[in-house]
TORLO-962186 format. One record per atom (N, C-alpha, C): residue in one letter; y, x, z; atom name; chain. Coordinates in pm, 1 decimal, padded with zeros to 6 digits, always signed. Layout:
BEGIN
<koldo residu="a" c2="Y" c1="X" c3="Z" atome="CA" chaine="A"/>
...
END
This chain:
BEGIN
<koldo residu="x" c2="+02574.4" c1="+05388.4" c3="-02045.1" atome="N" chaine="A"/>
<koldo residu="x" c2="+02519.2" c1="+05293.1" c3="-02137.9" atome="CA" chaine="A"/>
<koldo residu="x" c2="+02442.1" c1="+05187.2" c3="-02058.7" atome="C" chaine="A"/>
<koldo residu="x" c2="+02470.6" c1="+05043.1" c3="-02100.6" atome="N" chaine="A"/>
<koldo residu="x" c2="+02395.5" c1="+04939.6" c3="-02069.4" atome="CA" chaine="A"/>
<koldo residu="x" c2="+02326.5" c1="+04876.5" c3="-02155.6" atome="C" chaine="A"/>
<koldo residu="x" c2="+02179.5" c1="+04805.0" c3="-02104.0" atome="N" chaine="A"/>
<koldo residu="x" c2="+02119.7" c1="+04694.9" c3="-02158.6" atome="CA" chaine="A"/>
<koldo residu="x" c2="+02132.4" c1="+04570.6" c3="-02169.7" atome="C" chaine="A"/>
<koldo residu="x" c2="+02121.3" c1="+04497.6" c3="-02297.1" atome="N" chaine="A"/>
<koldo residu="x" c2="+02154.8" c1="+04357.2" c3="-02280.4" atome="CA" chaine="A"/>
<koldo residu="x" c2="+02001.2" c1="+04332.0" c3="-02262.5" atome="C" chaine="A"/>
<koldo residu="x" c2="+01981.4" c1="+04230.7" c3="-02154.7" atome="N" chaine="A"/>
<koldo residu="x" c2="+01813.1" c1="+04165.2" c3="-02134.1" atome="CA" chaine="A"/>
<koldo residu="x" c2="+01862.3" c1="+04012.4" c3="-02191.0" atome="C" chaine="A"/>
<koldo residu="x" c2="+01748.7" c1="+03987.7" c3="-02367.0" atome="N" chaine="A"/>
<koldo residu="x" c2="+01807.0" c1="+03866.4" c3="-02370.1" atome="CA" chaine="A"/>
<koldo residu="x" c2="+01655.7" c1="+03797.3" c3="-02385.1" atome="C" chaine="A"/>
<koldo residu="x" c2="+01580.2" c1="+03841.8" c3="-02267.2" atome="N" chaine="A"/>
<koldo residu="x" c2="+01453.9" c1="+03723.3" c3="-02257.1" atome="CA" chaine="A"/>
<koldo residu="x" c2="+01505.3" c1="+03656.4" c3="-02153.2" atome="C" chaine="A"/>
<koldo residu="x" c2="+01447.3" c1="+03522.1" c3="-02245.7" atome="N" chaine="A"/>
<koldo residu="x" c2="+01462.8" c1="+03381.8" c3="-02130.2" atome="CA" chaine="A"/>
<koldo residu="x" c2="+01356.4" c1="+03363.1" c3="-02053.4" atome="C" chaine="A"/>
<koldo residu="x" c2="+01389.0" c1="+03344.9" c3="-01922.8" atome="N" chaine="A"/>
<koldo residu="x" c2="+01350.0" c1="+03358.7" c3="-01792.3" atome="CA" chaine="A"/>
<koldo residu="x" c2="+01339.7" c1="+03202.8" c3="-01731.8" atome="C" chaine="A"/>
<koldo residu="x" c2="+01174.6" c1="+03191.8" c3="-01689.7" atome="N" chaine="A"/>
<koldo residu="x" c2="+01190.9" c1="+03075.7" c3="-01626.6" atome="CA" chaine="A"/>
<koldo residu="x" c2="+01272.1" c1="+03017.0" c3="-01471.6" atome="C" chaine="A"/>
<koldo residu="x" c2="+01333.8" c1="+02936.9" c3="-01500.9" atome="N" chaine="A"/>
<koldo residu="x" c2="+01371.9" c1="+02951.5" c3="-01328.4" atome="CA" chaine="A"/>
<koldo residu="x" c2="+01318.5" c1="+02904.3" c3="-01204.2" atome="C" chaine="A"/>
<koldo residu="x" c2="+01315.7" c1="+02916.0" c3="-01110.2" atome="N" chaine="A"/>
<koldo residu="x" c2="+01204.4" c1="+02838.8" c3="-00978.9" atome="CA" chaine="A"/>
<koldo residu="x" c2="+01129.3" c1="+02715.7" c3="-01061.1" atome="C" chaine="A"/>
<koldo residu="x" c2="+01263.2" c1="+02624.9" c3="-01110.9" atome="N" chaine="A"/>
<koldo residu="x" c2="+01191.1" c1="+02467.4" c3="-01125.5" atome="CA" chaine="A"/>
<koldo residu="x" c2="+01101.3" c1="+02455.9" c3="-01179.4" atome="C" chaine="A"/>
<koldo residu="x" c2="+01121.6" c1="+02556.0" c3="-01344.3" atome="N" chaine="A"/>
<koldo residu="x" c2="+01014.7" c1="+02522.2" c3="-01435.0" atome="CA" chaine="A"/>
<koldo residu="x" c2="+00907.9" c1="+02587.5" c3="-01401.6" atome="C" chaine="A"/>
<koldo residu="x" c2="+00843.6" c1="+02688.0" c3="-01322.0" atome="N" chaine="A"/>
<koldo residu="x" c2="+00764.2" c1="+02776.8" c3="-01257.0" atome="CA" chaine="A"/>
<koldo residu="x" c2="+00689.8" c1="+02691.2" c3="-01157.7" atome="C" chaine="A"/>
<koldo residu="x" c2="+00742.7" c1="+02615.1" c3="-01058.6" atome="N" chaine="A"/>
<koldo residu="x" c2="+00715.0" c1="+02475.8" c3="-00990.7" atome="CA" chaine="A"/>
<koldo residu="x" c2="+00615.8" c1="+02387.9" c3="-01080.8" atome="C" chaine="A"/>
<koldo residu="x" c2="+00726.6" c1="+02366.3" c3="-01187.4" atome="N" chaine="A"/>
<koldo residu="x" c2="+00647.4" c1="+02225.9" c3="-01274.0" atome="CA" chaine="A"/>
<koldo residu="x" c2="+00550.5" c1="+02283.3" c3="-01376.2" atome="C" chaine="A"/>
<koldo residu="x" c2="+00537.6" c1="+02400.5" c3="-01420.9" atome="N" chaine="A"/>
<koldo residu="x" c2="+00406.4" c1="+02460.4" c3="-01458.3" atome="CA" chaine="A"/>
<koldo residu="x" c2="+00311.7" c1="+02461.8" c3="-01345.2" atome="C" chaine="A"/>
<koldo residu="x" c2="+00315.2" c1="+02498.6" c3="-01247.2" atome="N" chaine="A"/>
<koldo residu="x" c2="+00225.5" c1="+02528.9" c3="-01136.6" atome="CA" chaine="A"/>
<koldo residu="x" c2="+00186.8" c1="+02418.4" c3="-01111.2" atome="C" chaine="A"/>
<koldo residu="x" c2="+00224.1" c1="+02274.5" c3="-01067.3" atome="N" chaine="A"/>
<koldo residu="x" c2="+00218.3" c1="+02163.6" c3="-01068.0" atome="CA" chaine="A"/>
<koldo residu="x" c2="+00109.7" c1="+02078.0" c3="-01151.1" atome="C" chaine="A"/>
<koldo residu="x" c2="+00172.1" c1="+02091.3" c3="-01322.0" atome="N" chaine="A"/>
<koldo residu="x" c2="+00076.2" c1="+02116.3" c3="-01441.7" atome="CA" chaine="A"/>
<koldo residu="x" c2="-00033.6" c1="+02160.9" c3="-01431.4" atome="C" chaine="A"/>
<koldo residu="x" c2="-00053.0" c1="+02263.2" c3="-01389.5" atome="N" chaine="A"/>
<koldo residu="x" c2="-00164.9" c1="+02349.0" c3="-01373.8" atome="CA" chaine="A"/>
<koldo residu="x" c2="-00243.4" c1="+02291.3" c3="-01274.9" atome="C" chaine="A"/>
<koldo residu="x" c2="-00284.9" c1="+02211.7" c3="-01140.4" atome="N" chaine="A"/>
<koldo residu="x" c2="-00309.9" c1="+02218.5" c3="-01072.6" atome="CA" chaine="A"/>
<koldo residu="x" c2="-00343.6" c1="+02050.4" c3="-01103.6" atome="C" chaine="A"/>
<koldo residu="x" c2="-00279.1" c1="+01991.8" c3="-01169.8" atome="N" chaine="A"/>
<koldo residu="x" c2="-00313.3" c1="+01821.0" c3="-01195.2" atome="CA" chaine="A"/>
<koldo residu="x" c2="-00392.7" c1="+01830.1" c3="-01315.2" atome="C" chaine="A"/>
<koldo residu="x" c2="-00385.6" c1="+01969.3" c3="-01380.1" atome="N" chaine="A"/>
<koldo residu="x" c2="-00479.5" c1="+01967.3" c3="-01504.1" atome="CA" chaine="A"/>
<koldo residu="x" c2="-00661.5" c1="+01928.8" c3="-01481.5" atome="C" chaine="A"/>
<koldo residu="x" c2="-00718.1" c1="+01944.4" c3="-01359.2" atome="N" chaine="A"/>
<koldo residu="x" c2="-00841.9" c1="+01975.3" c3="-01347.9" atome="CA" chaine="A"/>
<koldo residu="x" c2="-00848.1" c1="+01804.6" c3="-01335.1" atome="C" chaine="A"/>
<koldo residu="x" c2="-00942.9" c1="+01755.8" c3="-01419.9" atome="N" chaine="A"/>
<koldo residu="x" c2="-01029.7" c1="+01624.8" c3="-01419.2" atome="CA" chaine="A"/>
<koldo residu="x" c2="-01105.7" c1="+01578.6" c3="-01287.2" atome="C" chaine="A"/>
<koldo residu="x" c2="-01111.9" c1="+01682.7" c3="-01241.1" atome="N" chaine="A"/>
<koldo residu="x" c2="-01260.4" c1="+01701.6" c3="-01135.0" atome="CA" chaine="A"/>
<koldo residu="x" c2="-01190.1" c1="+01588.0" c3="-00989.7" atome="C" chaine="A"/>
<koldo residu="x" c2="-01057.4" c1="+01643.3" c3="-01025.5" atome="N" chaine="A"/>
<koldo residu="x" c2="-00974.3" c1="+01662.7" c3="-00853.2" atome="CA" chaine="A"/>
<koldo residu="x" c2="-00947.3" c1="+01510.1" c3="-00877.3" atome="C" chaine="A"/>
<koldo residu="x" c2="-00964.6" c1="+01443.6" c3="-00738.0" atome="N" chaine="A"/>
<koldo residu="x" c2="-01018.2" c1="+01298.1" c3="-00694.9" atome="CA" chaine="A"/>
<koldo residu="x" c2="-00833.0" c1="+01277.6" c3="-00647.0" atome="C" chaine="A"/>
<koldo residu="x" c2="-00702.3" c1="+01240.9" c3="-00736.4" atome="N" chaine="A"/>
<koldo residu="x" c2="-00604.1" c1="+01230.3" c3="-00767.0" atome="CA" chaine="A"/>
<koldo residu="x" c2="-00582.3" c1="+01098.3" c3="-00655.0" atome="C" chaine="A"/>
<koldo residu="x" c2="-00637.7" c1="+01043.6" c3="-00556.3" atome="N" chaine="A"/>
<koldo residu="x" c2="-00632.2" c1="+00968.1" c3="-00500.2" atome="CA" chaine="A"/>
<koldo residu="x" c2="-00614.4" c1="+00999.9" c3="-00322.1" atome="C" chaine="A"/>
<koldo residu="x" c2="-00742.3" c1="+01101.8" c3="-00354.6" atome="N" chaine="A"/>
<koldo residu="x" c2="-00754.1" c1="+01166.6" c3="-00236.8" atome="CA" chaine="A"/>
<koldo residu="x" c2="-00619.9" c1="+01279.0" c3="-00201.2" atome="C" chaine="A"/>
<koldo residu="x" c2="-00588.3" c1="+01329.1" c3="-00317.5" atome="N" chaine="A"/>
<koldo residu="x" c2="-00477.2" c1="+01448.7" c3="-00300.0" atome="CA" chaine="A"/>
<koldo residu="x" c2="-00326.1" c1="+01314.2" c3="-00260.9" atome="C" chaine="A"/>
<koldo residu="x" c2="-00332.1" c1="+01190.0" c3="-00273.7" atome="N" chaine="A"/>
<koldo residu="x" c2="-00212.1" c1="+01139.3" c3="-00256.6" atome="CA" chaine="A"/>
<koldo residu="x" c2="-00239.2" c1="+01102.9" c3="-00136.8" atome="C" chaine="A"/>
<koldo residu="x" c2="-00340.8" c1="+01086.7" c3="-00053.7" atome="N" chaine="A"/>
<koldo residu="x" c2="-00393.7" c1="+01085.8" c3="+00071.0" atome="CA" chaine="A"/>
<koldo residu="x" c2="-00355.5" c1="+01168.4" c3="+00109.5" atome="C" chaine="A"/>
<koldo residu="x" c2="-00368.8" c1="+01271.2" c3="+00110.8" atome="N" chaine="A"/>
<koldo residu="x" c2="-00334.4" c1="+01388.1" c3="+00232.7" atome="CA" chaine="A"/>
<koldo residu="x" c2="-00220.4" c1="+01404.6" c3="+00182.9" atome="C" chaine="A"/>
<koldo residu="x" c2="-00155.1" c1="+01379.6" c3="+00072.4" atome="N" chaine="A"/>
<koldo residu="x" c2="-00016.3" c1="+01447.4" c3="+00066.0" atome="CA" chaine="A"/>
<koldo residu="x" c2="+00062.5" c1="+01383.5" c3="+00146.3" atome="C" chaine="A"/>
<koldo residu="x" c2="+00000.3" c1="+01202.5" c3="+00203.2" atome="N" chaine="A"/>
<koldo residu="x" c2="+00106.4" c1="+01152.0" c3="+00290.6" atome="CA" chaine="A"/>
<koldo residu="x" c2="+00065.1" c1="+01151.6" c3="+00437.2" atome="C" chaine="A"/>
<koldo residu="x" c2="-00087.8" c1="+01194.1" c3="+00432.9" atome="N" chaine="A"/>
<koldo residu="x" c2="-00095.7" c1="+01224.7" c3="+00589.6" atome="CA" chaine="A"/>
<koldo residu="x" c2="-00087.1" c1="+01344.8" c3="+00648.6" atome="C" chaine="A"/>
<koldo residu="x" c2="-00121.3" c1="+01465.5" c3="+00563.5" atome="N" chaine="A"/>
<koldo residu="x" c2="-00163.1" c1="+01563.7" c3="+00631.1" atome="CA" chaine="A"/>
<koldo residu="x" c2="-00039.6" c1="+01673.2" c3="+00633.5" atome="C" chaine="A"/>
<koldo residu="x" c2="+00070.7" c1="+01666.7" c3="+00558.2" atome="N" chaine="A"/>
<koldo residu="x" c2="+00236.1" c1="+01683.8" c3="+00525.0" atome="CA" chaine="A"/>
<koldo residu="x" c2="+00330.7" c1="+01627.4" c3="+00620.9" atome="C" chaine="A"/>
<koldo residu="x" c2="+00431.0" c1="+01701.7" c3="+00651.4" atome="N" chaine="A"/>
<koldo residu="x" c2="+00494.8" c1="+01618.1" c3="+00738.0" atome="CA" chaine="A"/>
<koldo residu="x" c2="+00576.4" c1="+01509.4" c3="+00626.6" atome="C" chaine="A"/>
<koldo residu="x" c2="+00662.9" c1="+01438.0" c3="+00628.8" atome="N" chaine="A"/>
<koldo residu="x" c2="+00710.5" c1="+01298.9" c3="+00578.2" atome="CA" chaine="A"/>
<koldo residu="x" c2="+00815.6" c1="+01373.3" c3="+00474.6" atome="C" chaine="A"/>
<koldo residu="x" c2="+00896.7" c1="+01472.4" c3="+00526.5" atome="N" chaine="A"/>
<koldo residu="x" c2="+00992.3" c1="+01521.1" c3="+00403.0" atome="CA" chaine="A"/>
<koldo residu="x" c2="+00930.1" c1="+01561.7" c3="+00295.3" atome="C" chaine="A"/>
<koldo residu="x" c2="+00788.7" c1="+01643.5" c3="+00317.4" atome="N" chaine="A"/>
<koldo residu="x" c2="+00726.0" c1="+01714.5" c3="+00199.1" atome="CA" chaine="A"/>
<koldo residu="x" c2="+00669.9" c1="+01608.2" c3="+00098.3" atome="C" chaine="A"/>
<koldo residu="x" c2="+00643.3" c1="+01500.9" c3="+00242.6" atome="N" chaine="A"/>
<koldo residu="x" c2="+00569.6" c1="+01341.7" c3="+00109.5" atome="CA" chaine="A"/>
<koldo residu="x" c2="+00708.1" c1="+01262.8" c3="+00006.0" atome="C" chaine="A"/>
<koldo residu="x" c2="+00829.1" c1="+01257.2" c3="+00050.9" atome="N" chaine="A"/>
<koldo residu="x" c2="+00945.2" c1="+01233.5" c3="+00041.1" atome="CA" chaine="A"/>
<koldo residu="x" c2="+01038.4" c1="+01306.6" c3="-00102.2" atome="C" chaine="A"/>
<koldo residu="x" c2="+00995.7" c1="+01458.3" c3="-00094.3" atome="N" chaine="A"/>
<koldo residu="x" c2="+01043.6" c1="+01527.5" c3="-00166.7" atome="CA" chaine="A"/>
<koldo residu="x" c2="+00923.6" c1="+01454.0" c3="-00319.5" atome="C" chaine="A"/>
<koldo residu="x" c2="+00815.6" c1="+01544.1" c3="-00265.6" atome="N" chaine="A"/>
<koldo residu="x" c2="+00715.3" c1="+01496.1" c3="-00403.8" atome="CA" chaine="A"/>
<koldo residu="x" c2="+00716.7" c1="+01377.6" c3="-00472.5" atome="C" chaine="A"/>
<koldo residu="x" c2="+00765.0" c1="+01229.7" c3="-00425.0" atome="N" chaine="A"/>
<koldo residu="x" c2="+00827.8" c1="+01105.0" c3="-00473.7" atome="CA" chaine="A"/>
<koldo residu="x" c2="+00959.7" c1="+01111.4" c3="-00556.0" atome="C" chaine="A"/>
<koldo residu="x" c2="+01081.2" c1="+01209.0" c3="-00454.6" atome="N" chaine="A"/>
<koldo residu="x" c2="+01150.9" c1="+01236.8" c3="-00584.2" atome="CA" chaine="A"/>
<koldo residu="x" c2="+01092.7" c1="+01308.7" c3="-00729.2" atome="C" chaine="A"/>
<koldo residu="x" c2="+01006.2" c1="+01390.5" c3="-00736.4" atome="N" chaine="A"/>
<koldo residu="x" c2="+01004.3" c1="+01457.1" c3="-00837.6" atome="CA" chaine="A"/>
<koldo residu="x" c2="+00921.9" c1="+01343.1" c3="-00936.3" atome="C" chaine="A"/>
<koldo residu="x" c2="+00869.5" c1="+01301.0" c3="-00868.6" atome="N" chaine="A"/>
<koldo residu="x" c2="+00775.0" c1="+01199.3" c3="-00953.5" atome="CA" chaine="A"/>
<koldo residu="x" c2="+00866.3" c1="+01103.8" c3="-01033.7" atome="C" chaine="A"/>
<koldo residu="x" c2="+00985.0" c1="+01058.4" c3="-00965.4" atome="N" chaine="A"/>
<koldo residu="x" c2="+01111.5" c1="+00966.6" c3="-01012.8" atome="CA" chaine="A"/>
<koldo residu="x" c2="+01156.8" c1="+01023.9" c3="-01083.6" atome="C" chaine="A"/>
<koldo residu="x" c2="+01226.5" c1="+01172.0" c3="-01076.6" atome="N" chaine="A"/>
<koldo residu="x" c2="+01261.1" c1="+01221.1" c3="-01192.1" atome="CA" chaine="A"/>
<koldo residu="x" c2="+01167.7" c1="+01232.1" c3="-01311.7" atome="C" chaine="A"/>
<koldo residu="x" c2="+01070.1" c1="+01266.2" c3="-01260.4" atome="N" chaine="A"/>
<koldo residu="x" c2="+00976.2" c1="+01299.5" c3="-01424.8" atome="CA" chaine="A"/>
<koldo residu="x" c2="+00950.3" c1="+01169.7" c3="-01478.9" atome="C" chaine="A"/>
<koldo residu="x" c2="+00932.8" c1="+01022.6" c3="-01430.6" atome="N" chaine="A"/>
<koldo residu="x" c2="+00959.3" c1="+00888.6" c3="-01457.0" atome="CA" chaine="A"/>
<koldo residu="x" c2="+01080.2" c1="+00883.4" c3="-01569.4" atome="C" chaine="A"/>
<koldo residu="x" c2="+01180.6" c1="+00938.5" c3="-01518.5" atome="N" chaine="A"/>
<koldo residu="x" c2="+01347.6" c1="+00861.9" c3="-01601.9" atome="CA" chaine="A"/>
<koldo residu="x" c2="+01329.6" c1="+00942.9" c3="-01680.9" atome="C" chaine="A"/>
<koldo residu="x" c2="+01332.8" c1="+01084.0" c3="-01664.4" atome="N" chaine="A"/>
<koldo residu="x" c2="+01302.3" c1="+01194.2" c3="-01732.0" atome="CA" chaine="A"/>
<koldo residu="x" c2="+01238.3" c1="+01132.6" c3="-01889.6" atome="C" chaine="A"/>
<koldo residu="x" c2="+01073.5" c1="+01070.4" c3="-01850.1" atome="N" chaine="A"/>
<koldo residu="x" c2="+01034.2" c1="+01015.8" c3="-01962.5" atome="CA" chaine="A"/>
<koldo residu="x" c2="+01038.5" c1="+00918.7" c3="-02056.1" atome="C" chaine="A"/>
<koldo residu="x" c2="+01102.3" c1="+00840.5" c3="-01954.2" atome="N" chaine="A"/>
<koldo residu="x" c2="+01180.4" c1="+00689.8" c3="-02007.7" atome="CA" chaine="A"/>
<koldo residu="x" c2="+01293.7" c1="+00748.0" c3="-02081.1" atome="C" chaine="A"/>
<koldo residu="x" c2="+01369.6" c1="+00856.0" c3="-02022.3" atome="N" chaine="A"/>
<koldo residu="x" c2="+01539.6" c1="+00878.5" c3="-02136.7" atome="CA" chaine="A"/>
<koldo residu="x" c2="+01499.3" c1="+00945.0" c3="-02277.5" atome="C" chaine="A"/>
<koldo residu="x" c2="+01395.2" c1="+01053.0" c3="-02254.3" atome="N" chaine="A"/>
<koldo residu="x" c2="+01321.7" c1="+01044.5" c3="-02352.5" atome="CA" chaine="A"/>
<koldo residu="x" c2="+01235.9" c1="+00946.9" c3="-02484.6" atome="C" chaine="A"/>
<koldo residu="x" c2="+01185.3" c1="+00827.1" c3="-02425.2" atome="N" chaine="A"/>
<koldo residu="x" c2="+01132.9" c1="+00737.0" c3="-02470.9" atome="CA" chaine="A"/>
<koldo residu="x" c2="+01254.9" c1="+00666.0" c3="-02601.4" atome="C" chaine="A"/>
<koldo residu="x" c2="+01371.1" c1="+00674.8" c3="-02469.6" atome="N" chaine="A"/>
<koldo residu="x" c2="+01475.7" c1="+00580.8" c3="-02526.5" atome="CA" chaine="A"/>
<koldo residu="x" c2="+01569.5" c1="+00672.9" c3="-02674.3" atome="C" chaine="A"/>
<koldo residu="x" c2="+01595.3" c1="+00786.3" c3="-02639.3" atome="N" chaine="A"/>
<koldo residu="x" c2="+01629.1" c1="+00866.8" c3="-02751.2" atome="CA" chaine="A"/>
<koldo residu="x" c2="+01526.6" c1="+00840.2" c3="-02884.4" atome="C" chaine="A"/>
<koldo residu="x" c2="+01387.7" c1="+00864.3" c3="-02833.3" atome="N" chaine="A"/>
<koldo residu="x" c2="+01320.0" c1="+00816.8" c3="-03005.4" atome="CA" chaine="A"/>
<koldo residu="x" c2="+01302.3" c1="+00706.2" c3="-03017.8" atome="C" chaine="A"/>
<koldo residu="x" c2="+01325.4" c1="+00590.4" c3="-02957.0" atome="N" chaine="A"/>
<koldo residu="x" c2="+01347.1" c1="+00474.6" c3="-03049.9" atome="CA" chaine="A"/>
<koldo residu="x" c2="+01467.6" c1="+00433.4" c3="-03105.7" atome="C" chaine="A"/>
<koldo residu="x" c2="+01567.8" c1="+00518.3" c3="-03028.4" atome="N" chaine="A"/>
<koldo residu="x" c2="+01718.3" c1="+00530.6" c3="-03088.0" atome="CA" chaine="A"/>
<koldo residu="x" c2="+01786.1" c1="+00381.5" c3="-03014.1" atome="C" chaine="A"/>
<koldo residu="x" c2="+01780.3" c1="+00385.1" c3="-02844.0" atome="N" chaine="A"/>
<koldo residu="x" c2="+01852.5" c1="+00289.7" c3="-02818.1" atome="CA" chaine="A"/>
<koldo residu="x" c2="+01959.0" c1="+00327.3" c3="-02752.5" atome="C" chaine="A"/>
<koldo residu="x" c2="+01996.4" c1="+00410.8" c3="-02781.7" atome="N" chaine="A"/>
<koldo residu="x" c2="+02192.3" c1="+00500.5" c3="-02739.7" atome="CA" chaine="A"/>
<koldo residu="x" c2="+02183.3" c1="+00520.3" c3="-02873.8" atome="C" chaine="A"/>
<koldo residu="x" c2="+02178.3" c1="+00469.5" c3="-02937.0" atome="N" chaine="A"/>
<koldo residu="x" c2="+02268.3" c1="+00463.2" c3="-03131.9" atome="CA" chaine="A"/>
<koldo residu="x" c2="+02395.4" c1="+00343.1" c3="-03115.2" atome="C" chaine="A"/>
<koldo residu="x" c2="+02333.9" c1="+00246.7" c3="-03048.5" atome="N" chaine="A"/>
<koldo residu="x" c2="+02459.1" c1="+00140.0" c3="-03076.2" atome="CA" chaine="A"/>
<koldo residu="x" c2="+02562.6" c1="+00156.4" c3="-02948.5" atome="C" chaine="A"/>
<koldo residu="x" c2="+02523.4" c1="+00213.6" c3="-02912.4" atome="N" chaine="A"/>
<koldo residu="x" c2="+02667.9" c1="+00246.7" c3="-02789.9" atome="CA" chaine="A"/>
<koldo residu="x" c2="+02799.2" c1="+00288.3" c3="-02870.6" atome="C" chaine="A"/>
<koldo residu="x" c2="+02900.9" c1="+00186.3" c3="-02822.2" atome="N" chaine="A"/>
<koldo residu="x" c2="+03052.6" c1="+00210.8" c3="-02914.3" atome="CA" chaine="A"/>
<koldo residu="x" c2="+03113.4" c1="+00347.7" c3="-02851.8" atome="C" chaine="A"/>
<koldo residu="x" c2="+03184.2" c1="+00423.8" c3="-02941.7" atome="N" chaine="A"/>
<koldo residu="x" c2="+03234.1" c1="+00574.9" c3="-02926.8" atome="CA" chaine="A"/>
<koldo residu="x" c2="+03326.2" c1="+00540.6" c3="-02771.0" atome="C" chaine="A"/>
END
């Protein structure tokens, strides 16, 4: 006899972007200074990578944006 496991499971990314969340949540943290060291004290890929994610979560929110004002409605079939 087998089990079906049907909990949904986060995967690396979203575990990443909670942790992420979590960590930009605090008011306190001087968001200027952390982009400071992220480009000096990192070597250049790690500053590199974190720019992509920032781009994605950018379009990410813009394709979003664009779905609720409904501007992919008039696109012909």
């Amino acid at each position: 006899m087998y089990r079906i496991n049907r909990v949904k499971r986060q995967t690396n990314e979203e575990k990443v972007a909670v942790g992420i969340g979590k960590l930009l949540s605090d008011f306190y943290l001087d968001l200027e200074k952390v982009g400071y060291y992220l480009a000096t004290a990192t070597p250049y890929l790690i500053y590199r990578r974190s720019l992509e994610v920032l781009e994605s979560a950018q379009f990410q929110e813009d394709k979003i944006e664009q779905n609720r004002l409904g501007y992919d409605s008039d696109r012909l079939p």
